[in-house]
Backbone as XML, in Angstrom:
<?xml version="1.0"?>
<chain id="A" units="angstrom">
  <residue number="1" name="UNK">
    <atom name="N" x="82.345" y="105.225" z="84.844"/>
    <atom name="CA" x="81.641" y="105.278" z="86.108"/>
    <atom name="C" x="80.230" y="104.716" z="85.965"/>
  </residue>
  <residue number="2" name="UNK">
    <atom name="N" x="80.044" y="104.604" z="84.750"/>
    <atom name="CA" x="78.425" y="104.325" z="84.421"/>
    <atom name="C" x="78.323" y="102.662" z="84.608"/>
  </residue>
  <residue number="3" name="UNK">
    <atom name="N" x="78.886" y="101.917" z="84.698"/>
    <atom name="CA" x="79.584" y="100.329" z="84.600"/>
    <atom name="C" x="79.169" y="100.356" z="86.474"/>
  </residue>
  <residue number="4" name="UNK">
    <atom name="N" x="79.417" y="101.233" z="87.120"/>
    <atom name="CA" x="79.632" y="100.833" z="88.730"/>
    <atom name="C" x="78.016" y="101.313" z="88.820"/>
  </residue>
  <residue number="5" name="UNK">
    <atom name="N" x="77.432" y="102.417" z="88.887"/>
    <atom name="CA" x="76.227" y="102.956" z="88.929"/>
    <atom name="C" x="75.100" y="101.719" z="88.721"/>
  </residue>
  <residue number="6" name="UNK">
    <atom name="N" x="75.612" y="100.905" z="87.287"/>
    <atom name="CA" x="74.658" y="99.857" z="87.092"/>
    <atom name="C" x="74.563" y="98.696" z="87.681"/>
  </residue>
  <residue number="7" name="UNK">
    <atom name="N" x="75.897" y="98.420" z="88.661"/>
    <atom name="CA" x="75.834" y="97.621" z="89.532"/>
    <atom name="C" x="74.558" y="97.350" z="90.642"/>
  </residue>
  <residue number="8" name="UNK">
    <atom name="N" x="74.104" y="96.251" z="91.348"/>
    <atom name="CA" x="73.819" y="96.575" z="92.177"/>
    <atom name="C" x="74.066" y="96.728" z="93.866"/>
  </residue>
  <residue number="9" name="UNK">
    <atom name="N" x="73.066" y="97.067" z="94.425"/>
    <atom name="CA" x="73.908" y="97.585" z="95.553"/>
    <atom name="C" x="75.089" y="97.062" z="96.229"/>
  </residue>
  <residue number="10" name="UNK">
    <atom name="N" x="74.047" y="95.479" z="97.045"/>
    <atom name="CA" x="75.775" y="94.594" z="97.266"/>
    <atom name="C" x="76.988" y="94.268" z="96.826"/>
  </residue>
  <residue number="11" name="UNK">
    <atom name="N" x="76.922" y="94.589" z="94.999"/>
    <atom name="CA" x="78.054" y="94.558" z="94.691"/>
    <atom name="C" x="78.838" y="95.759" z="94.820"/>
  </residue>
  <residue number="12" name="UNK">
    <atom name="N" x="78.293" y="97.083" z="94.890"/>
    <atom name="CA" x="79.106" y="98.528" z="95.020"/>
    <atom name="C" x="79.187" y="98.436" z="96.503"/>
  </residue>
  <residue number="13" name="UNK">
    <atom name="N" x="78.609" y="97.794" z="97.231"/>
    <atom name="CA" x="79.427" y="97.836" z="98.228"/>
    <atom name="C" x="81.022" y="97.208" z="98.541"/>
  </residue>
  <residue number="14" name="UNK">
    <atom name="N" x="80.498" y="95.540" z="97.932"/>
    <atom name="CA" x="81.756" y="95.007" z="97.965"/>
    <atom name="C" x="83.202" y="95.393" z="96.978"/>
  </residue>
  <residue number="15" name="UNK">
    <atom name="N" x="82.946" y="96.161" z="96.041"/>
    <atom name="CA" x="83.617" y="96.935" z="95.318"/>
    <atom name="C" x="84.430" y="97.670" z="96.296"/>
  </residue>
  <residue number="16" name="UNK">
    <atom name="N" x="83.646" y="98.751" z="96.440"/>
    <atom name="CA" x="83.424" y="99.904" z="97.261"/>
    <atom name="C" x="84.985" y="98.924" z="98.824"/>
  </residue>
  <residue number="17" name="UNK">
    <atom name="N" x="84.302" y="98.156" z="99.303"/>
    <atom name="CA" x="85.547" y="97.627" z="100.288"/>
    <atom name="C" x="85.858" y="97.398" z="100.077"/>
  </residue>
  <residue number="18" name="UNK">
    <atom name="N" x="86.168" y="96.022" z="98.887"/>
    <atom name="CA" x="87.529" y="95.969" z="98.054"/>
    <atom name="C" x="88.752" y="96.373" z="98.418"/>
  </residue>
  <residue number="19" name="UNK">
    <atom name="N" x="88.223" y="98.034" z="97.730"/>
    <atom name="CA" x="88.948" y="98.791" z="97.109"/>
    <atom name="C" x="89.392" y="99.742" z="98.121"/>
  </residue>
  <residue number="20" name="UNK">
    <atom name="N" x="88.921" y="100.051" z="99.507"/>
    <atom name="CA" x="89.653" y="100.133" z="100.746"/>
    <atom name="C" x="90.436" y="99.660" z="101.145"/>
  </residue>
  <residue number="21" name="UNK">
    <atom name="N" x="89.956" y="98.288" z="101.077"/>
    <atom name="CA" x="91.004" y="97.465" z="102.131"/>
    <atom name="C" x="92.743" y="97.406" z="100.882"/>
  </residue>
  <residue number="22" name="UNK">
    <atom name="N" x="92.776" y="97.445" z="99.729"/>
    <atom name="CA" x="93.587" y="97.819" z="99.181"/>
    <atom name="C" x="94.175" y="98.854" z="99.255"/>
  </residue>
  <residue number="23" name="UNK">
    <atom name="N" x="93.492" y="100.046" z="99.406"/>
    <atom name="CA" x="94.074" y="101.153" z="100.014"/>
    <atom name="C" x="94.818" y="101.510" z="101.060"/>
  </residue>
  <residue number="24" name="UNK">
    <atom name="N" x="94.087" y="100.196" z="102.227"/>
    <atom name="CA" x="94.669" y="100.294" z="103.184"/>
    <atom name="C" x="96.043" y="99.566" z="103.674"/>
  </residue>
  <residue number="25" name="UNK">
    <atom name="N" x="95.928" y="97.977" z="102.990"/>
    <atom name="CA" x="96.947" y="97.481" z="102.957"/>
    <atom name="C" x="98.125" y="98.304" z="101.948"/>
  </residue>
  <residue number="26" name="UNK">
    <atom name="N" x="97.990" y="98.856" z="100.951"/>
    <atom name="CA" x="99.246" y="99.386" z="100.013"/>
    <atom name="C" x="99.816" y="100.780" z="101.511"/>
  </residue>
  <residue number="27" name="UNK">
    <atom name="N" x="99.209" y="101.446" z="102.368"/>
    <atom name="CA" x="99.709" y="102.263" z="103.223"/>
    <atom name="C" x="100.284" y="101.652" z="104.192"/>
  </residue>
  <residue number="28" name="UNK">
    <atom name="N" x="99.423" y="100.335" z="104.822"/>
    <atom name="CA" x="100.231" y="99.783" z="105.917"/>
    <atom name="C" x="101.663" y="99.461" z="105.340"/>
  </residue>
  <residue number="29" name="UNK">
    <atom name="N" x="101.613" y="98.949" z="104.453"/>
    <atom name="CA" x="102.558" y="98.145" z="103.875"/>
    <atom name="C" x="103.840" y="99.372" z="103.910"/>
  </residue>
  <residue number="30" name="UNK">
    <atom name="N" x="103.501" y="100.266" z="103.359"/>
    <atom name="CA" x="104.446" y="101.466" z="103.140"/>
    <atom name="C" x="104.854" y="101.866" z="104.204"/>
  </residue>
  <residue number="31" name="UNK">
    <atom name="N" x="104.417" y="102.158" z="105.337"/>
    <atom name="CA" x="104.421" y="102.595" z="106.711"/>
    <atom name="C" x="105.271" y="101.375" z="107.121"/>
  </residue>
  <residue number="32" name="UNK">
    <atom name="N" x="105.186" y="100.084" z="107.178"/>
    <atom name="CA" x="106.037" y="99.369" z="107.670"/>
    <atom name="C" x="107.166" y="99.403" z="107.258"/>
  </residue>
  <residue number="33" name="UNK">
    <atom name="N" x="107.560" y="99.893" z="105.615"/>
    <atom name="CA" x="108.661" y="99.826" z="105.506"/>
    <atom name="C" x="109.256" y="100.706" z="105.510"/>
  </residue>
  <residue number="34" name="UNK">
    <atom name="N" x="108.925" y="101.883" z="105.826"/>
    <atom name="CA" x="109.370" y="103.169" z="106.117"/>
    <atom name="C" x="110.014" y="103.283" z="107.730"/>
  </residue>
  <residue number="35" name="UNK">
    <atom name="N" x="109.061" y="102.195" z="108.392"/>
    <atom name="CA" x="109.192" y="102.487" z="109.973"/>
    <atom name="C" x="110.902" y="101.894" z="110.171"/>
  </residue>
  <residue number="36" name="UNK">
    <atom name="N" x="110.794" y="101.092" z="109.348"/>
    <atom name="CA" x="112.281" y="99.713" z="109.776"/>
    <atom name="C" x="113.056" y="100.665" z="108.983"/>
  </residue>
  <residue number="37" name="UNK">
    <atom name="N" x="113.073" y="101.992" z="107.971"/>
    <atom name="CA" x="113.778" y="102.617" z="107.112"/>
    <atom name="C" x="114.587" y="103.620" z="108.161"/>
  </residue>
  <residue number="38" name="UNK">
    <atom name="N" x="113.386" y="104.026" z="109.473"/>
    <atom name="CA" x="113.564" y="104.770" z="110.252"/>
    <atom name="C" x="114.351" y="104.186" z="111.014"/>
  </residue>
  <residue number="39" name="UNK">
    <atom name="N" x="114.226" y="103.170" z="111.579"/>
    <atom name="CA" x="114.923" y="102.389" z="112.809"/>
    <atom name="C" x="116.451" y="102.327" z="112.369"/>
  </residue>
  <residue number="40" name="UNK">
    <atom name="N" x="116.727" y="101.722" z="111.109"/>
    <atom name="CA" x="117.788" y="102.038" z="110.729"/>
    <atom name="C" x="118.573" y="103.053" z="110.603"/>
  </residue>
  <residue number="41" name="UNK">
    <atom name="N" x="117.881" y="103.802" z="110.401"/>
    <atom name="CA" x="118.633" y="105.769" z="110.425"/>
    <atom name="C" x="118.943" y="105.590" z="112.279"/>
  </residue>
  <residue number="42" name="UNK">
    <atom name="N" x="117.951" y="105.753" z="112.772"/>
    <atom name="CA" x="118.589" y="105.713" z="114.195"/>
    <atom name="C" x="119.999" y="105.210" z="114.774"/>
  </residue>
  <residue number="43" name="UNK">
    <atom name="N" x="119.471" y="103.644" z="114.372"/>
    <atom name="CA" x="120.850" y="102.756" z="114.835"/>
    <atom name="C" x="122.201" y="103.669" z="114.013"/>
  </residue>
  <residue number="44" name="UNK">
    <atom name="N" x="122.535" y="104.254" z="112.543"/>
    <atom name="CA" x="123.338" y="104.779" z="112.423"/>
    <atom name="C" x="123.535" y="106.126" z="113.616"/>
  </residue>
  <residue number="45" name="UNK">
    <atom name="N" x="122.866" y="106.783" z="113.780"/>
    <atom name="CA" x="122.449" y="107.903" z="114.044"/>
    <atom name="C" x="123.537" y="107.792" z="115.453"/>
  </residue>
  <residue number="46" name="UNK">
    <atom name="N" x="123.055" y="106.638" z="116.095"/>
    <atom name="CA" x="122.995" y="106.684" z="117.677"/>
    <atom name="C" x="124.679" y="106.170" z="117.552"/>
  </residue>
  <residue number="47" name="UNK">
    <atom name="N" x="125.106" y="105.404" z="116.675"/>
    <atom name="CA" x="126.612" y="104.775" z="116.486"/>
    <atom name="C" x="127.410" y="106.031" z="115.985"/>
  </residue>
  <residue number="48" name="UNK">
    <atom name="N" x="127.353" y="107.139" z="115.147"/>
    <atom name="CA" x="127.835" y="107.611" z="114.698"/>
    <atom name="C" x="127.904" y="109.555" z="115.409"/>
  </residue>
  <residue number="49" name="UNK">
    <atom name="N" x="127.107" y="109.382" z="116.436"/>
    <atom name="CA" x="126.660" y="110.568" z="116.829"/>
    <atom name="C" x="126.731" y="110.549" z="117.986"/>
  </residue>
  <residue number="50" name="UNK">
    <atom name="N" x="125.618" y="109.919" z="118.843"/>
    <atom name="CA" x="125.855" y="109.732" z="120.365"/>
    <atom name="C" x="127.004" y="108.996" z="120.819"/>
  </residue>
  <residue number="51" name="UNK">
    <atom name="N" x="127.291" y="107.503" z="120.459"/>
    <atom name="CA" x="128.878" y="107.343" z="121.219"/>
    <atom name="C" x="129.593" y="108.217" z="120.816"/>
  </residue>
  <residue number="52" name="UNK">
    <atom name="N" x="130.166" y="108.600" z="119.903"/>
    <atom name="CA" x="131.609" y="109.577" z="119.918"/>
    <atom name="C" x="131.572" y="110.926" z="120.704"/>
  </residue>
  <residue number="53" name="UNK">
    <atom name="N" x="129.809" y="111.581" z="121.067"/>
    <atom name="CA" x="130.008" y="112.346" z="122.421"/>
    <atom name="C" x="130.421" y="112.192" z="123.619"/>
  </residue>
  <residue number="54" name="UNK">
    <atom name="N" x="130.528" y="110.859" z="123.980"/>
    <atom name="CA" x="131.388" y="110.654" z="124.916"/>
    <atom name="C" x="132.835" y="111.033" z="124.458"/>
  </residue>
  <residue number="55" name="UNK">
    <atom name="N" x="133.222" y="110.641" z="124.099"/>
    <atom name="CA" x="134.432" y="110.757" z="123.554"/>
    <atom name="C" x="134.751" y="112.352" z="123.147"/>
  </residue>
  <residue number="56" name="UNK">
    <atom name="N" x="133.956" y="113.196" z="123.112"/>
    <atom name="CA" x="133.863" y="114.234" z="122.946"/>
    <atom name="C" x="133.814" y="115.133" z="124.908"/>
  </residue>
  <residue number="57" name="UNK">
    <atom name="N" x="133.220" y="114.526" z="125.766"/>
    <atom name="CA" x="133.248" y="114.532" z="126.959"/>
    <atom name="C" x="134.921" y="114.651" z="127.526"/>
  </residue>
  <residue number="58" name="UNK">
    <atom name="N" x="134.975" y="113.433" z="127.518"/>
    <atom name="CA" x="136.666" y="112.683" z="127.284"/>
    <atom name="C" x="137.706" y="113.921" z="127.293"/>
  </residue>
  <residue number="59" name="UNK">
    <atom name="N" x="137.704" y="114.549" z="125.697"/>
    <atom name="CA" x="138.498" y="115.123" z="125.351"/>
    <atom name="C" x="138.762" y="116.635" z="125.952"/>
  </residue>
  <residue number="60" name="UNK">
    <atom name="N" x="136.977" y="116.839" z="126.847"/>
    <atom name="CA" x="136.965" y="118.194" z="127.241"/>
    <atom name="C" x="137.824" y="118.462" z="128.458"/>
  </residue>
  <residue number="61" name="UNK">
    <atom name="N" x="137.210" y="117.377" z="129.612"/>
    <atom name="CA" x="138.004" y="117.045" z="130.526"/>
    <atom name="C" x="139.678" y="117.169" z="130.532"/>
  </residue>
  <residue number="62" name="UNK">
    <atom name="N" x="140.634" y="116.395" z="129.548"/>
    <atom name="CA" x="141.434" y="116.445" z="129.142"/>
    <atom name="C" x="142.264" y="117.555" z="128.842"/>
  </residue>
  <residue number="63" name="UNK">
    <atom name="N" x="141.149" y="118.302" z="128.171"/>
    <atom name="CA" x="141.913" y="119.739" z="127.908"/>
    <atom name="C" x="141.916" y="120.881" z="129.095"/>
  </residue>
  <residue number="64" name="UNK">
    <atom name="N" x="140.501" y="120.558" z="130.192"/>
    <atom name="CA" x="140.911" y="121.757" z="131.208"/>
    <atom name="C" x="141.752" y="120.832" z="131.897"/>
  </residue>
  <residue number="65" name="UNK">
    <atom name="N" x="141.928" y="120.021" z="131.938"/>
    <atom name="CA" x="143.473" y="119.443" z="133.110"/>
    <atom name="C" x="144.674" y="119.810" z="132.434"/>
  </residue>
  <residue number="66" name="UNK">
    <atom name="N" x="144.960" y="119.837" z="130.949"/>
    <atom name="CA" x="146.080" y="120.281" z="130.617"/>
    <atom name="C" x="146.092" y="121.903" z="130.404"/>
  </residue>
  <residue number="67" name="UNK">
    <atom name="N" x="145.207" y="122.773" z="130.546"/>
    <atom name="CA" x="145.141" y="124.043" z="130.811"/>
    <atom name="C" x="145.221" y="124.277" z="132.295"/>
  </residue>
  <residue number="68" name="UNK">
    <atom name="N" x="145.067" y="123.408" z="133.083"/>
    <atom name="CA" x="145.149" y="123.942" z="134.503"/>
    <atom name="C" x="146.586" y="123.827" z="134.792"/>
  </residue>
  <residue number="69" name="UNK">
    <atom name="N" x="146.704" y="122.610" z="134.317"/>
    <atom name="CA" x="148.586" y="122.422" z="134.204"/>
    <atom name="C" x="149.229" y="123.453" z="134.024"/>
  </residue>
  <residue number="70" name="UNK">
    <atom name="N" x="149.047" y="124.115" z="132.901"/>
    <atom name="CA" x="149.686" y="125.468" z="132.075"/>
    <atom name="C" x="150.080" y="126.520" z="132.979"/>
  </residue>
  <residue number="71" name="UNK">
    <atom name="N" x="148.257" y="126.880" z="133.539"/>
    <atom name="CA" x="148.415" y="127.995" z="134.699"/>
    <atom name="C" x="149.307" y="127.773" z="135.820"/>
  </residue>
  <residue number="72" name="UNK">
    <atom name="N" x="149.254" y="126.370" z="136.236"/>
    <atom name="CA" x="149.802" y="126.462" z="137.578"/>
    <atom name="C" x="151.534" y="126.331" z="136.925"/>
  </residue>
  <residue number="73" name="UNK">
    <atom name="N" x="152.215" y="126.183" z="135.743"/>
    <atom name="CA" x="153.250" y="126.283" z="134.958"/>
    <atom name="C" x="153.686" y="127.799" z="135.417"/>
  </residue>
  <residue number="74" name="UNK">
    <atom name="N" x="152.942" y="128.573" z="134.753"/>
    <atom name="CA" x="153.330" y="129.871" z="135.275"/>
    <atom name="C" x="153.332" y="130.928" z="136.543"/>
  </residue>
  <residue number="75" name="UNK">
    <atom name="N" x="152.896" y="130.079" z="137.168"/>
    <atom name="CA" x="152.418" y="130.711" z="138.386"/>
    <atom name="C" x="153.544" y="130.456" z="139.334"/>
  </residue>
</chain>
């Protein structure tokens, strides 16, 4: 730390941002690829989950018409 101290100022500054803007790009960077990591989970998400509730709809329907059938069978 004694190496930066002896610097002078303009250079601990430009150090000093440097070494932000590295900070900041290594997070953006991560965040972007996390975001498209996310988007992808979705698109499974929404293919594998939300359409087949329809189909889950579908099947409910289906079953009180063939239970209404039943009743009016015995009736």
């Amino acid at each position: 730390m004694k190496w930066f101290q002896s610097l002078h100022l303009g250079t601990q500054l430009m150090v000093s941002f440097v070494f932000v803007a590295l900070i900041t790009a290594v997070v953006g960077i991560f965040g972007i690829t996390k975001i498209t990591h996310i988007g992808d989970a979705d698109r499974v998400l929404y293919e594998k989950v939300t359409v087949p509730s329809s189909y889950v709809a579908e099947m409910s329907i289906a079953f009180q018409r063939v239970r209404i059938c039943l009743r009016d069978l015995d009736a």
